[in-house]
C-alpha positions in Angstrom: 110.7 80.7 108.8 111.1 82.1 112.3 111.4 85.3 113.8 114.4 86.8 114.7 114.4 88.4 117.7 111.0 86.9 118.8 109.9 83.4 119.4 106.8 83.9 117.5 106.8 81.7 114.0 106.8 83.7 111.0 104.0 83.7 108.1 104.5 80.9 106.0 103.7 81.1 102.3 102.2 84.6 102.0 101.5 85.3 98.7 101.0 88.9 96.9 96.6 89.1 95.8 97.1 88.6 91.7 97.6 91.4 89.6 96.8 90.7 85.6 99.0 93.5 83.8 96.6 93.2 80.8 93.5 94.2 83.0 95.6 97.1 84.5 93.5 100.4 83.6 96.3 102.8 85.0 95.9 106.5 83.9 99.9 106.2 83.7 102.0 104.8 81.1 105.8 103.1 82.3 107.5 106.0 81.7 104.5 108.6 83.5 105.3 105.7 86.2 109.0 106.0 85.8 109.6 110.0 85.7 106.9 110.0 88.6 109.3 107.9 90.8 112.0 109.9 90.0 110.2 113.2 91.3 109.6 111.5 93.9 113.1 110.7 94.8 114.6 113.7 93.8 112.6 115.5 96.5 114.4 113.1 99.1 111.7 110.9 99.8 112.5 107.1 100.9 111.7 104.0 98.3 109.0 103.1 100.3 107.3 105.9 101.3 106.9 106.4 96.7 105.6 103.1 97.0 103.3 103.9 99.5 102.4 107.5 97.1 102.0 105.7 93.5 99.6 103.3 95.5 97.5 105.8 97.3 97.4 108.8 94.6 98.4 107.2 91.7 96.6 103.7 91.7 99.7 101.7 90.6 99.2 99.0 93.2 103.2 96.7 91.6 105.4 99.2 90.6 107.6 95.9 89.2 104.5 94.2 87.6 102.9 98.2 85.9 106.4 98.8 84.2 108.9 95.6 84.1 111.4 96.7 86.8 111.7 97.4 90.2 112.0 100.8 91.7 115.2 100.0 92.7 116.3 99.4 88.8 114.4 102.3 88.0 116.5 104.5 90.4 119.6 103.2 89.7 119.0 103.7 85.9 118.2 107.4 87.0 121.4 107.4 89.2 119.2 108.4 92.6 119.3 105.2 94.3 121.2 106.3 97.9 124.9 105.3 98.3 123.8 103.3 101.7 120.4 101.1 101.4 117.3 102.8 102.7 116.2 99.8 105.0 119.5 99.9 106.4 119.4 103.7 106.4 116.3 103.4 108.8 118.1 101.0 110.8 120.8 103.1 111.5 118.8 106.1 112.0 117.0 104.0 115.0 120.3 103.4 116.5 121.4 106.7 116.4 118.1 108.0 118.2 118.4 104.9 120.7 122.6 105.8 121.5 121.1 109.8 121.8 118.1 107.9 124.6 121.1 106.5 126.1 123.5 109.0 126.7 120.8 111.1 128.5 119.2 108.0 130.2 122.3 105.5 131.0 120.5 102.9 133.3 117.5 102.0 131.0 118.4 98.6 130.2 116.3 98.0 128.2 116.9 100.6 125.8 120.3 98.6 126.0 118.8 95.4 124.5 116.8 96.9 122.0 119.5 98.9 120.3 121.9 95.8 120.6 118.9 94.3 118.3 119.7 97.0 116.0 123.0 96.9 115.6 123.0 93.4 115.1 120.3 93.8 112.0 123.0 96.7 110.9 125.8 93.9 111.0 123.8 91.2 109.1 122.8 93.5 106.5 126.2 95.0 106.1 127.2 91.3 105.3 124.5 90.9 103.0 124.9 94.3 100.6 128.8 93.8 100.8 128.1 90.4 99.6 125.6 91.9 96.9 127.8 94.3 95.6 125.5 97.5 97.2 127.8 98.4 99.5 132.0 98.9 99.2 133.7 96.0 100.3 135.7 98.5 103.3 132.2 99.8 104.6 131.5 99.5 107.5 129.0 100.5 110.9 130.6 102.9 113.1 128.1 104.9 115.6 130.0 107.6 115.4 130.0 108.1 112.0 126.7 106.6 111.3 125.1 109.8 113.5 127.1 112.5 111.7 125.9 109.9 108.3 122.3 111.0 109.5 123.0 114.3 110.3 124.5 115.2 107.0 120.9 113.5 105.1 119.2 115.5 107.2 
């Protein structure tokens, strides 16, 4: 599949190295896994950045294939899954930095380009989580709102 804003090809056909859950030594049971992740969350960090933890420190390499759901079922059942997805959450809190770059710098074009990138990632994932049922079918990207959005998370 291609790129989006590139014209390099994408990687075909990538496929995860193989994970046997009945060789899986972990020194944490589902729910150790489970309550861990919701520490985790509850201390305001980012769904990736737990994934990135429970790899490194706590040697759970699949969070989906170690317990049987994603983290994202996992925080959802533990009612701290975000209002607003966290990719598009990083997304918008690129395009709020960019807009700031801009205001103070208005003839750096392309700074221009690169946030209209953004946006448009914003726009096609609003379609997609509206069409998903993440995000309310009014919802909508608004700079304006999206910076005082960040600046209420931070």
């Amino acid at each position: 599949m291609a790129r989006m804003h590139t014209k390099k090809k994408g990687k075909s056909a990538s496929l995860k190295p193989l994970f046997d859950s009945a060789s899986y030594e972990g020194a944490l049971t589902k729910e150790q896994i489970e309550d861990t992740i919701a520490s985790y969350a509850k201390q305001g960090m980012d769904p990736a950045l737990i994934g990135e933890i429970m790899k490194r420190e706590h040697k759970v390499p699949y969070i989906k294939k170690a317990t049987g759901k994603s983290m994202l079922q996992i925080l959802e059942e533990k009612k701290l899954a975000g209002d607003v997805p966290s990719d598009m959450l990083q997304l918008i809190k690129k395009a709020v930095g960019m807009r700031a770059h801009l205001s103070a710098n208005k003839r750096d074009t392309h700074n221009m380009t690169r946030l209209n990138r953004v946006e448009s990632k914003i726009w096609r994932l609003t379609k997609y989580y509206k069409r998903e049922g993440r995000l309310p079918k009014d919802w909508r990207y608004n700079p304006q709102t999206a910076e005082l959005l960040i600046k209420g998370r931070a």
